[in-house]
N, C-alpha and C positions, 0 to 999 in steps of 0.2 A: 383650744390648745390642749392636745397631748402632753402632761409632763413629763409622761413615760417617755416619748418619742422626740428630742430635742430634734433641731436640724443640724446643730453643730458641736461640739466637745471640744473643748479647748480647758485642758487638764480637768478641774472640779468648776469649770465653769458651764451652765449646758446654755444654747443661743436656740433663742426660738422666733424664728424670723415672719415676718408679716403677722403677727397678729392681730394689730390694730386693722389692719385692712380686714383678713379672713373674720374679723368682730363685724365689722361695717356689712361688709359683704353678705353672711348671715342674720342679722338685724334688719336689716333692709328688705331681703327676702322673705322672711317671717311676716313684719311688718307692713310693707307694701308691696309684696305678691314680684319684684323685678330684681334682676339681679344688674350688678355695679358688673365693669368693665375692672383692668386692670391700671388704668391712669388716678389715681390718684394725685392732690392736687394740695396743698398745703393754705389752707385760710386766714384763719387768726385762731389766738388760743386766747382764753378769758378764765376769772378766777371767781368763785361768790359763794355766800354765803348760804345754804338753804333755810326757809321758818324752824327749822328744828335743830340749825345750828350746826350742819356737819359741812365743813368745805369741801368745794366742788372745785376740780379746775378741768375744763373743758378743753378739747384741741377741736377743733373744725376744721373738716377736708371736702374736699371738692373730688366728686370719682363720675367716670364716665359709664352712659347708659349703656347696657349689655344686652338688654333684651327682657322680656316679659310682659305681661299685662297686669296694670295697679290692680289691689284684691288687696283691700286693707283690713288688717287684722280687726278682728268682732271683739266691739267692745274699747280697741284702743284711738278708733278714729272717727270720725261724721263724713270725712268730704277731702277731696286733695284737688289740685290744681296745678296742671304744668304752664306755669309763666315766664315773661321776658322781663327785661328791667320795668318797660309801661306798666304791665298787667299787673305785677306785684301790687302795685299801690293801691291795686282796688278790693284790695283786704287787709282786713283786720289781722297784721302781723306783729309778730313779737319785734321788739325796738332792733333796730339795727337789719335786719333779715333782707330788708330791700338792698343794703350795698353788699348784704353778702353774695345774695344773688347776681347783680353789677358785674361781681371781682368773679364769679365763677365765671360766666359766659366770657367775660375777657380774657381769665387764664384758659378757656378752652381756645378759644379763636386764636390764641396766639401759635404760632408753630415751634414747635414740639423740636 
């Protein structure tokens, strides 16, 4: 985000539209070498604590594949895997992650 460059001006207020998405979008890219689509997708949002005591609250989105080839960042990953609801469970996932993936492929299938 530019904060030189708002999208909107509404008197001393500046709007700087999609960022969370143009963050994702970037992150992702960086990250695992593919770029997100334009659908974003709304999941769940969740709140916690980190070991060193600074609150986190998280939103979860669901965004549609754009294209690219995985090329995971050095240093930040071992291994990726693109699965279905079955496949998910034949790893070692952080709690809940199976019905996150669930609830993506459904709001994807569902028509728009």
């Amino acid at each position: 985000m530019d904060l030189n460059n708002p999208d909107r001006v509404h008197g001393e207020v500046l709007d700087y539209i999609d960022v969370v998405e143009d963050l994702l979008r970037r992150e992702t890219k960086e990250e695992a070498g593919i770029e997100l689509g334009n659908n974003f997708k709304y999941l769940k949002s969740m709140s916690f604590i980190r070991p060193d005591g600074i609150p986190v609250v998280m939103v979860k989105l669901a965004a549609d594949y754009a294209g690219g080839d995985v090329a995971l960042e050095e240093d930040s990953f071992t291994d990726y895997a693109w699965v279905n609801t079955q496949e998910v469970n034949k790893y070692d996932c952080l709690l809940g992650i199976d019905e996150e993936v669930a609830m993506t492929i459904q709001l994807f299938e569902q028509k728009s």
